[in-house]
C-alpha positions in Angstrom: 173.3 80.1 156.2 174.9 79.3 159.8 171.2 79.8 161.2 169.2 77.7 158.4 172.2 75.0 159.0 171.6 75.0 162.8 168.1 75.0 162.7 167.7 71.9 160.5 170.3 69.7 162.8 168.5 70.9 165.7 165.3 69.8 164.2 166.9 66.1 163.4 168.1 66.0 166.4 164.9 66.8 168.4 162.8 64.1 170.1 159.0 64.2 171.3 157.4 67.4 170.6 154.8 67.6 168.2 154.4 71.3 167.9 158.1 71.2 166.6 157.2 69.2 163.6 154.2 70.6 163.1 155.8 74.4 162.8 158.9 72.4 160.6 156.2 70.5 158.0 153.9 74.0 157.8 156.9 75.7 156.7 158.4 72.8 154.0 154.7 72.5 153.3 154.0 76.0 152.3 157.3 76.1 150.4 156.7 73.9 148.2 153.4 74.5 147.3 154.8 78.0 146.3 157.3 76.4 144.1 154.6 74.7 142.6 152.3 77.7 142.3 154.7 79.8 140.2 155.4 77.2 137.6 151.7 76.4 137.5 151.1 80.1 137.3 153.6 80.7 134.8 152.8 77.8 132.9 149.1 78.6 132.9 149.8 82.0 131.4 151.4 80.4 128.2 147.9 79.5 127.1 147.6 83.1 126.1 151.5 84.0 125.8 153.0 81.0 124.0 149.8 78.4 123.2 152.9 75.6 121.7 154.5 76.2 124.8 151.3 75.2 126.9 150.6 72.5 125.2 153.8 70.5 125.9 153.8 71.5 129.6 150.7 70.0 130.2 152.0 66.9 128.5 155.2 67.2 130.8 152.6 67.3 133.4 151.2 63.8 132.6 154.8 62.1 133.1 155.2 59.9 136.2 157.9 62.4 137.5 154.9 65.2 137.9 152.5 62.5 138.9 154.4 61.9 141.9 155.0 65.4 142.4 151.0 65.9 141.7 150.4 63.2 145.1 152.9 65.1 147.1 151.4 68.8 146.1 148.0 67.9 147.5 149.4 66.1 150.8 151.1 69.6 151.3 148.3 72.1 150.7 145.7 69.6 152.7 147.8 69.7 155.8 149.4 73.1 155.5 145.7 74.5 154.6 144.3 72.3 158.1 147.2 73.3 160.2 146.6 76.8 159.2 143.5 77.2 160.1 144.4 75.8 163.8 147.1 78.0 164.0 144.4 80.6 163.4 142.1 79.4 165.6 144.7 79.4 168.4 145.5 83.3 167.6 142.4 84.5 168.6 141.5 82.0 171.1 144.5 82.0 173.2 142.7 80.8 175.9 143.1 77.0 173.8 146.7 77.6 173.8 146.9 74.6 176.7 145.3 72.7 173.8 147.9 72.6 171.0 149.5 69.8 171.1 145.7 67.9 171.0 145.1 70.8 168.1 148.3 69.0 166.1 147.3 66.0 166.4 143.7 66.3 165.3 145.2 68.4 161.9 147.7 65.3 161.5 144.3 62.7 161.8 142.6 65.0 159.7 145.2 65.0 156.8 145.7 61.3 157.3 141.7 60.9 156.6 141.5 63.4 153.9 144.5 61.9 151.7 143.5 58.2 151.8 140.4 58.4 150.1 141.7 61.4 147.8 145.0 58.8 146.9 142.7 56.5 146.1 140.5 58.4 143.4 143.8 60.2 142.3 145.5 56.7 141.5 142.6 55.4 139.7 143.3 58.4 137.4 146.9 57.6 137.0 145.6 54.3 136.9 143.7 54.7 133.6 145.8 56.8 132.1 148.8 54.8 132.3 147.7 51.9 131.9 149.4 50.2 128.6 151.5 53.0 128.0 155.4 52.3 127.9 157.0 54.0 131.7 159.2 56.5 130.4 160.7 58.9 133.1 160.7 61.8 130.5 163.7 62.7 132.4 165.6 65.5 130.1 162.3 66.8 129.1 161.5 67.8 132.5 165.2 69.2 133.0 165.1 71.1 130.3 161.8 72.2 129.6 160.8 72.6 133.1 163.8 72.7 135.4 166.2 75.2 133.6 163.6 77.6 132.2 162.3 78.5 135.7 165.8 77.2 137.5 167.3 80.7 135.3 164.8 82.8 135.8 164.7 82.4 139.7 168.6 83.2 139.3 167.6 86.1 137.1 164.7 87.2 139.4 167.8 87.4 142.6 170.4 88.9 140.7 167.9 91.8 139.8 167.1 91.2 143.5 170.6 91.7 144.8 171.0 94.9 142.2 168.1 96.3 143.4 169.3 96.2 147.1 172.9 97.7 146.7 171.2 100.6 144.6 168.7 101.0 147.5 171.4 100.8 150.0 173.4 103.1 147.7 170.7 105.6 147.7 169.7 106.0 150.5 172.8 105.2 153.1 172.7 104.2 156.6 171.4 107.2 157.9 167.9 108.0 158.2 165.4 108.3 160.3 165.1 104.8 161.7 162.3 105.1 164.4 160.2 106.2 161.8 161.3 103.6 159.6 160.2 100.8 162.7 157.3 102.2 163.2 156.4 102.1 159.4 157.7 98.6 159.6 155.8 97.8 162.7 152.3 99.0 160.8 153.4 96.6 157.5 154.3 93.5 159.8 150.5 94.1 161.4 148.9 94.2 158.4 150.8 91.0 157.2 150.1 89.4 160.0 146.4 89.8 159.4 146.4 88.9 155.9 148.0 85.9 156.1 145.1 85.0 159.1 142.2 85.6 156.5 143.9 84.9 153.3 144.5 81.4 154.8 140.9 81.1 156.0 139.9 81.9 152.5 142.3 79.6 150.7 141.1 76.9 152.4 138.1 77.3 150.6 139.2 77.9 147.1 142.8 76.1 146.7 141.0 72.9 148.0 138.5 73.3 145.9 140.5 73.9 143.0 142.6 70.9 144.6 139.5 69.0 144.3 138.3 70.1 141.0 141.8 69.9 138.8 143.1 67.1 140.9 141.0 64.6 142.3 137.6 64.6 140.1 139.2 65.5 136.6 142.7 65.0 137.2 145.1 66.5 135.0 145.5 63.5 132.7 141.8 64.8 131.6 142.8 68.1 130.4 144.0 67.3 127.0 141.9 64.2 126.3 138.6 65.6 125.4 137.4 67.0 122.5 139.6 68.0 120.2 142.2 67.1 122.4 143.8 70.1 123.2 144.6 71.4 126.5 144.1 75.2 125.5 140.3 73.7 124.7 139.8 72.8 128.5 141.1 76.1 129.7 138.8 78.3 127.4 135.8 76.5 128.0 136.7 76.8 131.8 137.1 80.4 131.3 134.3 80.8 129.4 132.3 81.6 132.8 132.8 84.7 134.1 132.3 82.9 137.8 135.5 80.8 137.0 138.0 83.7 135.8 136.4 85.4 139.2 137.2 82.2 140.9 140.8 82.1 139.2 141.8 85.4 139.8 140.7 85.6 143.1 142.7 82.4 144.2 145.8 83.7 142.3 145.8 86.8 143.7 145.3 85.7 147.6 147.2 82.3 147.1 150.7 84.2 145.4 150.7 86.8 148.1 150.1 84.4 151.0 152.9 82.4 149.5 155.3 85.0 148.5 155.1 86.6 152.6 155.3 83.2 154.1 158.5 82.9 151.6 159.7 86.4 153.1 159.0 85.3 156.8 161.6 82.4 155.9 163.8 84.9 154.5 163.5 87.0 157.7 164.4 84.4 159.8 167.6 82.7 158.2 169.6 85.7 156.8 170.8 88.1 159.7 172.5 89.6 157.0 170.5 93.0 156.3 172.0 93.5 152.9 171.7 89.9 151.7 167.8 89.9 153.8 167.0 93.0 151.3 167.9 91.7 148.3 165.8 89.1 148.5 163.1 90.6 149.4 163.4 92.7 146.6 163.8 89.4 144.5 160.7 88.0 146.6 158.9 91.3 145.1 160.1 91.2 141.5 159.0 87.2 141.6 155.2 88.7 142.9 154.9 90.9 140.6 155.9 89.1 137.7 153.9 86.1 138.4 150.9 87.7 139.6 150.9 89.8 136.4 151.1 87.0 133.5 148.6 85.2 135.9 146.4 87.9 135.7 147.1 89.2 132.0 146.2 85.9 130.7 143.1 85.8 132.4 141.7 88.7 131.6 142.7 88.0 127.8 141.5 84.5 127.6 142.8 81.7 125.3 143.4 83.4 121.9 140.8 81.8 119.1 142.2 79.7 116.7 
């Protein structure tokens, strides 16, 4: 806590360097698209799990709390998905190092340029939708139905976490053969470390696409205002391709691990703590695994007929 306390006054307090802000909005950036991408995920699933459920998330969805949140989701993925794919072009050019701060400032221009014409067609949306409708915050509906749903099962998700730890720590003691242990480590950390280079690569592709797609051309207000009006109608005819479930599944699967190991990497850095570090890894795991799977059960299932 002392470290994640330290670096966010340091950060305040520093002056001038664009590589410092650039490393500090990449992180904030990446976290909260996670955030998102777990109660999208999780939400998404209840079209097979809990269709009633669906339903009223997606209109949740369409209050001007979430449309807010909606214009803030896509700044974040456009600049963390532009200033990940300089940070991979630096890796394996290191000769360009000398040219980082330039590198920052063409992914900040970029954003800038991507956004304003994307805000634009994203507010005629809200625009359209809202227009002649009474403002209504739908305050306790989000708290409730959103907020303290997933609020308690992020709490469940760490105690489990934390249990999981002290039985690990219980089991297997201090002792051990540790240099083995680095070494295994060392080989995990490598392979991380090249996943997250050409999962990013690839999720450039598909999240903005799916960005642009769900976003920006339809726009979620769309999703339950066709047809017969039902949102679970826009998700079965989407999934009514094959290429789209592909398409789904394959941005599920590379988006929640990307996320979930940046969220780790975060972990690593602000708990020096080894027993409160593994317990949330283990929570960081339990979350993967839970998420990925009711992402991937309910595509594979579909939406239920009728």
């Amino acid at each position: 806590m002392a470290t994640l306390v330290t670096t966010v006054t340091e950060t305040l307090r520093y002056r001038g360097k664009i590589g410092q802000w650039s490393w500090v909005f990449h992180r904030l950036a990446g976290l909260g698209t996670l955030l998102f991408l777990v109660i999208h995920v999780v939400d998404t699933s209840w079209v097979y799990f809990f269709p009633e459920l669906y339903e009223k998330a997606i209109s949740i969805y369409q209050s001007p709390l979430f449309t807010l949140g909606e214009f803030i989701l896509v700044a974040a993925v456009v600049y963390h998905a532009f200033n990940g794919l300089r940070i991979v072009i630096l890796d394996y050019r290191p000769e360009w190092w000398e040219h980082q701060a330039m590198a920052a400032q063409i992914v900040f221009l970029a954003t800038v340029v991507v956004l304003v014409p994307t805000f634009v067609l994203m507010g005629q949306h809200v625009a359209e939708f809202y227009g002649g409708r009474p403002f209504d915050l739908r305050v306790n509906e989000v708290i409730v139905d959103v907020g303290l749903p997933f609020g308690g099962g992020m709490i469940i998700v760490l105690v489990l976490g934390v249990i999981l730890s002290y039985l690990f720590g219980a089991a297997t003691g201090s002792a051990g053969a540790a240099g083995m242990q680095l070494q295994r480590r060392s080989r995990f950390e490598q392979l991380m470390w090249t996943y997250m280079r050409l999962s990013g690569v690839a999720l450039v592709v598909l999240a903005l696409g799916h960005l642009a797609i769900m976003h920006v051309i339809n726009g979620v207000f769309s999703i339950n205002q066709s047809g017969e009006g039902l949102a679970a109608n826009f998700v079965a005819a989407r999934w009514a391709f094959l290429g789209w479930r592909l398409y789904d599944i394959g941005l599920l699967i590379l988006a929640m691990v990307h996320g979930f190991n940046g969220f780790r990497y975060v972990v690593r850095d602000y708990t020096p703590n080894p027993i409160v570090r593994r317990g949330l890894n283990w929570a960081i795991v339990i979350g993967a695994v839970i998420t990925i799977g009711m992402g991937a059960v309910a595509l594979i299932n579909g939406v239920p007929a009728g």
